[in-house]
ZAKOLLUM-308155 format. One record per residue (C-alpha): residue number from 1; z, y, x. Coordinates in pm, whole numbers. Last residue first. Layout:
<rec resi="NUM" z="Z" y="Y" x="X"/>
...
END
This chain:
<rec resi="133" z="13765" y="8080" x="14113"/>
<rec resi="132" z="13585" y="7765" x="13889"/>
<rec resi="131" z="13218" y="7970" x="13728"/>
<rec resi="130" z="13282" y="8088" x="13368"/>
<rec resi="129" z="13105" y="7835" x="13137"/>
<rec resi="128" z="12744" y="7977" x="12962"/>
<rec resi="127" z="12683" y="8100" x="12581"/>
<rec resi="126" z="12341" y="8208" x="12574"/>
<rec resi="125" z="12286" y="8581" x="12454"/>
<rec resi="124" z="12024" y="8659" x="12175"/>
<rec resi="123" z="12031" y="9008" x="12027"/>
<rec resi="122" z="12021" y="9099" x="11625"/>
<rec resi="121" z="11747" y="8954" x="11367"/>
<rec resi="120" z="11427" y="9022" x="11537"/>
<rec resi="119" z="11266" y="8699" x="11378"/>
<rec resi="118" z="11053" y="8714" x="11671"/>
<rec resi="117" z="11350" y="8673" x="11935"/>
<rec resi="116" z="11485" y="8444" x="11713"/>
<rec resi="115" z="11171" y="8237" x="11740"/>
<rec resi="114" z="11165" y="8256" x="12118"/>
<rec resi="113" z="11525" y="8123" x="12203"/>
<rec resi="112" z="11524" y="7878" x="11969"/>
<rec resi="111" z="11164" y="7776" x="12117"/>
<rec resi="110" z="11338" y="7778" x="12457"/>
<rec resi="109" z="11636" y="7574" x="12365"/>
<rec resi="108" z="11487" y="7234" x="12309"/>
<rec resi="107" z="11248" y="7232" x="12572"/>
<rec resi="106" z="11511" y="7345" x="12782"/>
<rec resi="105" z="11671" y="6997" x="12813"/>
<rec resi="104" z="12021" y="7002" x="12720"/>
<rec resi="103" z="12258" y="6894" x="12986"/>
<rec resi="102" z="12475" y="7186" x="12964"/>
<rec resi="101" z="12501" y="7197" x="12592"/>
<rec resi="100" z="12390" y="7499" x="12415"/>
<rec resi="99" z="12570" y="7739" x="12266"/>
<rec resi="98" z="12329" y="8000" x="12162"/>
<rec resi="97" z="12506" y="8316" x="12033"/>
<rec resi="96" z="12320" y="8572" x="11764"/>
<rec resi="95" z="12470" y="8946" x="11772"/>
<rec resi="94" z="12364" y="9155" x="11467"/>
<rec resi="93" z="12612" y="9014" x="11245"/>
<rec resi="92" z="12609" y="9154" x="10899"/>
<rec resi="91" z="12832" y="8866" x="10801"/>
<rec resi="90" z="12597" y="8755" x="10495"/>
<rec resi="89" z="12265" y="8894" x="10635"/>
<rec resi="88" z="12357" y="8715" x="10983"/>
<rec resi="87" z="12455" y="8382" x="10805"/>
<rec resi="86" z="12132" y="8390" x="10606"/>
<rec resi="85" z="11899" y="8452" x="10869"/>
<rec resi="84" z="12056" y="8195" x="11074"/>
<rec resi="83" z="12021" y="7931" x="10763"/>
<rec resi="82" z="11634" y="8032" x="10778"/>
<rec resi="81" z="11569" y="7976" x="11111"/>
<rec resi="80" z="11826" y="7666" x="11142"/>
<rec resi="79" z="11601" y="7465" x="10805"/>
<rec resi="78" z="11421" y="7208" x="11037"/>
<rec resi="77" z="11755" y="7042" x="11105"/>
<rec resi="76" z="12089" y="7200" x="11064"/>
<rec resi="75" z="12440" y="7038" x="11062"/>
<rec resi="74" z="12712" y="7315" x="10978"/>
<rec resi="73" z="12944" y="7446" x="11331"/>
<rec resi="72" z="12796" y="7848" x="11244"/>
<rec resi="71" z="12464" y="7683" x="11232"/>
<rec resi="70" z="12411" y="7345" x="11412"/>
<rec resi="69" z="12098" y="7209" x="11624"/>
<rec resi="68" z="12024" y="6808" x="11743"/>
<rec resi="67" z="11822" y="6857" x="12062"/>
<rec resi="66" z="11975" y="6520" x="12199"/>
<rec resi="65" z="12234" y="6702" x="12478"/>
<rec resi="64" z="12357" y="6910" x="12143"/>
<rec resi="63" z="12240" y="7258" x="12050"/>
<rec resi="62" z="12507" y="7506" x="11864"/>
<rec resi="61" z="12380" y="7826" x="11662"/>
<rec resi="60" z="12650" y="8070" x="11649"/>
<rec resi="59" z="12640" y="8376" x="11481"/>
<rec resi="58" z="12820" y="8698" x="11530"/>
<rec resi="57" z="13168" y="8762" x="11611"/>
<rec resi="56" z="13249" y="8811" x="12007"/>
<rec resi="55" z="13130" y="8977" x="12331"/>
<rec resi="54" z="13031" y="8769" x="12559"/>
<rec resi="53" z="13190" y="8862" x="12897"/>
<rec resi="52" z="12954" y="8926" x="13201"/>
<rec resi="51" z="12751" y="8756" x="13408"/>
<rec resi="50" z="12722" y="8539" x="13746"/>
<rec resi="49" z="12658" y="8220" x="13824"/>
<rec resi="48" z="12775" y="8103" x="13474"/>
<rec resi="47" z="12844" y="7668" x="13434"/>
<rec resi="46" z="12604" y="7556" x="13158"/>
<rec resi="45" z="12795" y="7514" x="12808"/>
<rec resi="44" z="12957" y="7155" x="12711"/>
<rec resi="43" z="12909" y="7161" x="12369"/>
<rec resi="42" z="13056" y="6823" x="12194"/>
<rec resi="41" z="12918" y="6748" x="11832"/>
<rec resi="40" z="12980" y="6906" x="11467"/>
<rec resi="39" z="12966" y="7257" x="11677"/>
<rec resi="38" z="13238" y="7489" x="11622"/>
<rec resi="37" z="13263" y="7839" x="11443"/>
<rec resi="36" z="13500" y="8049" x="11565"/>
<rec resi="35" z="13870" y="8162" x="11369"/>
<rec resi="34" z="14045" y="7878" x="11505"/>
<rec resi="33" z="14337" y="7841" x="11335"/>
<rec resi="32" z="14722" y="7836" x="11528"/>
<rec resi="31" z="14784" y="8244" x="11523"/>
<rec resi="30" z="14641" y="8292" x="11130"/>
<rec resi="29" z="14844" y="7970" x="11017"/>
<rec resi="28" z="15182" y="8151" x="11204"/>
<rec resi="27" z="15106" y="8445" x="10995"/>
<rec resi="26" z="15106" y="8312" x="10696"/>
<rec resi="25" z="15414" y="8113" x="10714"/>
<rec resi="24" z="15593" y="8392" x="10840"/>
<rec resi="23" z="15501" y="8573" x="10522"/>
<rec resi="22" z="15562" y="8281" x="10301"/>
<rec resi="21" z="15911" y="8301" x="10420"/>
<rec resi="20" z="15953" y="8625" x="10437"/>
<rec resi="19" z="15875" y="8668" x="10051"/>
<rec resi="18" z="16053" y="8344" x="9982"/>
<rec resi="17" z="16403" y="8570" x="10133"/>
<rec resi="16" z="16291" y="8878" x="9941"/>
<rec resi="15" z="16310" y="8672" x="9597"/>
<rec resi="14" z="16712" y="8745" x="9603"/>
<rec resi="13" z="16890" y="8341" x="9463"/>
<rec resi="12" z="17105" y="8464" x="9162"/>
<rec resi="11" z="17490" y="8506" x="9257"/>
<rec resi="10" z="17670" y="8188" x="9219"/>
<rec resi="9" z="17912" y="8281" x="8927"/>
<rec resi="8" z="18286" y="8298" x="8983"/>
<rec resi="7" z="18388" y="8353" x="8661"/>
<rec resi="6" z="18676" y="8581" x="8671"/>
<rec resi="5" z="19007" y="8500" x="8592"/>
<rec resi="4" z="19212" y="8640" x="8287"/>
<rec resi="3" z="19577" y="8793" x="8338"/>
<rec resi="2" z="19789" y="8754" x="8074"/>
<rec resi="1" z="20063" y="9019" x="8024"/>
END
């Protein structure tokens, strides 16, 4: 009697290994982004004397030292009313954050403050640095 062997075939690679793979891969990119919108320039916000937390999502519209204004972390110039309108329509945000630097003058960030208020497109809170403990 003659006994054949058996091929001894690698057995085919199982797809649930790439699926966990790709799957810790995704969620490690969603811990490390940064899911807010930043200023094309430093913000250093005004030191808080007292307040409460901000609460979050919305809009951001960022104000350098110079005056120079960003939307949601995109360069704006004369256009920021209208490219805050559209950010707000297009996230449905109803909350409208003012980062302004801490050194700004307020020349620049009253009238922000006042034509949002008119445009009545969700509530205006400035952004401001926790006070040291």
């Amino acid at each position: 009697m003659k006994l054949r062997r058996q091929d001894h075939r690698p057995a085919p690679e199982p797809i649930i290994a790439l699926v966990d793979v790709v799957f810790f891969l995704l969620v490690f990119f969603l811990l490390v982004a940064r899911l807010d919108a930043s200023a094309p320039f430093e913000v250093l916000p005004p030191v808080a004397v007292s307040g409460q937390d901000m609460p979050g999502g919305g809009v951001t519209l960022s104000v350098a030292q110079d005056g120079t204004l960003a939307v949601n972390g995109a360069a704006a110039a004369a256009d920021w009313l209208d490219r805050v309108r559209r950010a707000a329509a297009r996230d449905g945000a109803r909350l409208i954050r003012i980062n302004a630097h801490r050194d700004v003058a307020l020349r620049h960030v009253l009238p922000l403050v006042s034509a949002l208020e008119q445009a009545a497109l969700g509530e205006v809170v400035i952004v401001v640095t926790p006070p040291a403990p």
